[in-house]
C-alpha positions in Angstrom: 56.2 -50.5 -23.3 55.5 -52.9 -26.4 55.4 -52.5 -29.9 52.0 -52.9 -30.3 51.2 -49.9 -28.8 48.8 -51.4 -26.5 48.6 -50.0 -22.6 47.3 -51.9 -19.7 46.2 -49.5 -17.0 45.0 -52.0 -14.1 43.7 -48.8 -11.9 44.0 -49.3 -8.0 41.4 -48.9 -5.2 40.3 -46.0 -4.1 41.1 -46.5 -0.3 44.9 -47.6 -1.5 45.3 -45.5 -4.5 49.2 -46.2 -4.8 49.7 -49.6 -3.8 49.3 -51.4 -7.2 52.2 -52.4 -9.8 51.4 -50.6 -13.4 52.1 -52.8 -16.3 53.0 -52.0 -20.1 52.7 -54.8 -22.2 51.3 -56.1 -25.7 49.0 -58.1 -24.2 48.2 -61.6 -22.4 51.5 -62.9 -20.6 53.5 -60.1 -22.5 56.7 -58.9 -21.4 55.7 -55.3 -20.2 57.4 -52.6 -17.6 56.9 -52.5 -13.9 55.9 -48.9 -12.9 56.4 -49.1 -9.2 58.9 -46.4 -8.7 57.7 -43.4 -6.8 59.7 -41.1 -8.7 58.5 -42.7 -12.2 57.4 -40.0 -14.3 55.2 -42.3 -16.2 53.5 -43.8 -13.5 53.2 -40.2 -11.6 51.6 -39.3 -15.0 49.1 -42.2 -15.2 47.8 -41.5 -11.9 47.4 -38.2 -12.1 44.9 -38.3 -14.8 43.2 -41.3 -13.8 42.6 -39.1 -10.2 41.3 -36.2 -12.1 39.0 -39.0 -13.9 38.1 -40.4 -11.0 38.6 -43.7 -12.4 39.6 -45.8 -9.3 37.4 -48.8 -9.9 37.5 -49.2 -13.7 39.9 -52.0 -14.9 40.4 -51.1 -18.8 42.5 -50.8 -22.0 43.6 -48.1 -24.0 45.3 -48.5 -27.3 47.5 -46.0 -29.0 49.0 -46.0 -32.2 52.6 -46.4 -30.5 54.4 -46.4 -27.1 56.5 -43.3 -28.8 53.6 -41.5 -29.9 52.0 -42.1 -26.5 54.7 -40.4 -24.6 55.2 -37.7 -26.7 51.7 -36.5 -27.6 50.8 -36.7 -23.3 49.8 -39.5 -21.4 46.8 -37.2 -20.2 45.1 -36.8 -23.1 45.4 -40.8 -23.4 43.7 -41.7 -20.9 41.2 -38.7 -20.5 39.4 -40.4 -24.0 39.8 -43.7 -22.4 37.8 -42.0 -19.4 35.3 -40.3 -22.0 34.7 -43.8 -23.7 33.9 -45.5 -20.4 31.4 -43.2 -19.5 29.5 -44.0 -23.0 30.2 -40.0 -23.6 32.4 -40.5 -26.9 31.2 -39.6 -30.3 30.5 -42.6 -32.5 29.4 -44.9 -29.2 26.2 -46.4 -29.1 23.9 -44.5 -26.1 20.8 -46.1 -25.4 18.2 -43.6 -24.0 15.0 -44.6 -22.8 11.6 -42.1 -21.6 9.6 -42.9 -18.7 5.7 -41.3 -18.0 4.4 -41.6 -14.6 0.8 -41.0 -13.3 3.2 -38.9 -10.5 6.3 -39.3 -8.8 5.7 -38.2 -4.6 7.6 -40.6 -2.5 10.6 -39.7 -0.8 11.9 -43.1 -1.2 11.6 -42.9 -4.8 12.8 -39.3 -4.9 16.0 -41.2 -3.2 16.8 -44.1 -4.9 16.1 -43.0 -8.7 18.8 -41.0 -8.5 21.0 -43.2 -6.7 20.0 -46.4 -8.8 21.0 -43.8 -11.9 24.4 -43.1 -10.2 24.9 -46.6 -9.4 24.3 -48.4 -13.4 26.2 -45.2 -14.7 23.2 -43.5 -16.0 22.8 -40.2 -17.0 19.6 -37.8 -17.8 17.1 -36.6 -15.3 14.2 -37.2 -13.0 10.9 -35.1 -12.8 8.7 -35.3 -9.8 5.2 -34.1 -9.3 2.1 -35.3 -11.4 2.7 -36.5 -13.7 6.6 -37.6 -13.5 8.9 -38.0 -16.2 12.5 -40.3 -16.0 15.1 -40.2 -19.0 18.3 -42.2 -18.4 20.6 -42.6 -21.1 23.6 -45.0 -21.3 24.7 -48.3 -21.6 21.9 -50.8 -23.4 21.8 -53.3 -20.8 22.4 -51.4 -18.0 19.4 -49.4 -19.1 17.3 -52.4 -18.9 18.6 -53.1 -15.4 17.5 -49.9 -14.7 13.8 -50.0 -16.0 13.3 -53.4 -15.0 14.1 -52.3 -11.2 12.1 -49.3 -11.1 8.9 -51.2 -12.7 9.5 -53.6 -9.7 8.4 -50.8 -7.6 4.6 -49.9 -6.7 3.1 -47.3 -8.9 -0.4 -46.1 -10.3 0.6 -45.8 -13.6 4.1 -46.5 -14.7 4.9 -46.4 -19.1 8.0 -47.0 -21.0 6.7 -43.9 -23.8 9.9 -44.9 -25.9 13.2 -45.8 -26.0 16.0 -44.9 -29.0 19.5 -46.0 -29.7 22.0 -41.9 -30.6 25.4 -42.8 -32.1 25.7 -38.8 -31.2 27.2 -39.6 -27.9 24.9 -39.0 -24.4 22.5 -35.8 -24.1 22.9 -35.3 -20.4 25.7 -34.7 -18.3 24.9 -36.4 -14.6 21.8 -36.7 -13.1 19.4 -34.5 -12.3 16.6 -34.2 -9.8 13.9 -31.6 -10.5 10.1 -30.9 -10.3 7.2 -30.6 -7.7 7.0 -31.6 -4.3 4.3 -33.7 -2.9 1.3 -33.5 -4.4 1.8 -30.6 -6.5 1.2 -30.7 -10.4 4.5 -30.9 -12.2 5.7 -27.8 -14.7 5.5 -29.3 -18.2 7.5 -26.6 -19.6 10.1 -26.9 -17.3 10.4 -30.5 -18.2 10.1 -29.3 -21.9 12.7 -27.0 -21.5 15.5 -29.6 -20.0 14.4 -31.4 -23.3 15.3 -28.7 -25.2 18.5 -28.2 -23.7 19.8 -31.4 -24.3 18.5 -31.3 -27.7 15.7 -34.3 -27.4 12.5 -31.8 -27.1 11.1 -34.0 -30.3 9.9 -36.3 -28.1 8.6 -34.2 -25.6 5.0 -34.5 -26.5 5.1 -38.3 -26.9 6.6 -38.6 -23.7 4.1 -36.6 -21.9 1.6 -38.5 -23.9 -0.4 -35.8 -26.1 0.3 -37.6 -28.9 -1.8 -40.2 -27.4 -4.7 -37.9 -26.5 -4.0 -38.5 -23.0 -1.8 -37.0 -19.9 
């Protein structure tokens, strides 16, 4: 472990979750630390909390304010923020989060693959079917984009972007949720007003649904 303080956590895959050498080091061609021992107390450590993280497929860097300080204050707790920051969850971090009206959301294969698209870009928020249909993902800015410029790829009636903000207040939503009607049944506006609520975005509940513009 360097001076600098800085850890290098290259994380294995998922299907050989111990196979891969952890390194220490300051940086770039720095002299670091082999973990490969089995019985390595540090490497046992780092593993364990990137497991309980799920972070398998995530190749990042978390700096500390030493190696000393690292060790002593838990290795857990190290990477656990390191996890938190990833997942655009950290207070401070930049979440973009964008609102989505549709004239209704019945398809199975769109019921399907919202979600899964969601999952896939590391987006959280919610999807609710019915007529009409609302979709608020929240998370990175670009994958955001990705996001909305896939779904409007798709065939709908009626498809608007209501709005979209940047929160330095960290994400609203925790996962994905699916929720509403079920083919061709009118969608419960207060229960879509209510998720609102609960995350704390219900300001924007009526421009979403589009009274503000006179219209549904």
């Amino acid at each position: 472990v360097s001076r600098a303080g800085v850890l290098r956590v290259p994380l294995c895959p998922k299907s050989t979750p111990f196979s891969s050498s952890w390194v220490c080091g300051a940086g770039e061609g720095a002299r670091g630390i082999k973990l490969t021992k089995p019985q390595s107390p540090l490497r046992d450590s780092i593993l364990r909390a990137c497991a309980s993280n799920g972070l398998w497929h995530t190749v990042t860097t978390a700096v500390v304010p030493s190696a000393s300080q690292c060790l002593k204050s838990g290795l857990r707790r190290t990477i656990s923020s390191t996890a938190r920051s990833i997942a655009g969850n950290s207070a401070g971090s930049v979440v973009r989060r964008a609102y989505v009206w549709s004239h209704h959301i019945y398809a199975k294969k769109k019921k399907r693959e919202i979600p899964e698209l969601a999952k896939k870009l590391g987006l959280t928020g919610f999807c609710s079917t019915g007529k009409p249909g609302f979709i608020v993902v929240e998370g990175d800015e670009e994958k955001v984009k990705r996001f909305l410029a896939t779904i409007k790829r798709w065939p709908w009636q009626r498809l608007i972007v209501r709005l979209q903000e940047d929160s330095n207040d960290g994400r609203a939503f925790t996962g994905f949720k699916m929720t509403g009607a079920g083919g061709g049944e009118k969608n419960d506006l207060k229960e879509v007003r209510c998720i609102m609520e609960k995350a704390g975005v219900e300001r924007h509940f009526e421009t979403v649904a589009g009274f503000s513009q006179g219209m549904q």
